[in-house]
C-alpha positions in Angstrom: 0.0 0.0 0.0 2.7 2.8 1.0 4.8 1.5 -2.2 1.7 2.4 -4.5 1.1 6.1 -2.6 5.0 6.7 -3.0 4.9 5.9 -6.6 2.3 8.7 -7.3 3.5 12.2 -8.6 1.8 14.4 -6.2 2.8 17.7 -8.2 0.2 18.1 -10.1 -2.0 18.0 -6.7 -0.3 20.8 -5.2 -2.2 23.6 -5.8 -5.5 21.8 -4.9 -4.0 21.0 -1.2 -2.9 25.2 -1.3 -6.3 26.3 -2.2 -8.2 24.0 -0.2 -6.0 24.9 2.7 -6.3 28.4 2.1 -10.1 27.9 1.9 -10.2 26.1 5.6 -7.8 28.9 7.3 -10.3 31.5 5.9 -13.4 30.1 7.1 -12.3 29.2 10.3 -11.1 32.7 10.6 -14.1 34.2 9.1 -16.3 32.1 11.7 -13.7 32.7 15.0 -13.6 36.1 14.2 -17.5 36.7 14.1 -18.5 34.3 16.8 -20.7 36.8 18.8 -22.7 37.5 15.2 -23.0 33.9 14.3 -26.0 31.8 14.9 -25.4 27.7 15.3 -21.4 28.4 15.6 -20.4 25.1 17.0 -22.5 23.6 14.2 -21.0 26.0 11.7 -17.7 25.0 13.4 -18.2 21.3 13.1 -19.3 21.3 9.4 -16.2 23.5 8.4 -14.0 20.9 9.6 -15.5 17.7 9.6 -16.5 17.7 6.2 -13.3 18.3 4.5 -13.3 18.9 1.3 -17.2 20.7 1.0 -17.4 21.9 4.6 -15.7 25.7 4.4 -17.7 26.0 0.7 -21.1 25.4 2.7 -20.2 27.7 5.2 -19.2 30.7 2.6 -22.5 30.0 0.6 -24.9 29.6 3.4 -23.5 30.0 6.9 -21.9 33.7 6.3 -24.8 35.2 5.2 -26.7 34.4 9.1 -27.2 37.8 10.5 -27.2 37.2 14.5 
């Protein structure tokens, strides 16, 4: 198994990982910094991290639009 992960050129995937990482630090920024405005923070919280990949998308299309 670690043979056939070593033997992939992860290159081309670098810039997905950079923009997906920048994505996660700026909603979990976004929601931190505007805790007191935010309604259902933990679950806001929850759904930004625990759902990788679609979590901080879901949270800039829906969650950041909550007024308090």
């Amino acid at each position: 198994m670690l043979t056939q992960l070593t033997a992939i050129d992860w290159r081309p995937f670098i810039p997905i990982f950079i923009i997906y990482g920048l994505l996660l630090v700026s909603a979990l920024q976004d929601i931190i910094r505007h805790r007191a405005e935010r309604r259902h923070f933990w679950l806001w919280l929850s759904v930004i991290v625990l759902i990788t990949t679609f979590g901080p998308v879901l949270y800039f299309l829906f969650g950041r639009r909550q007024n308090a």
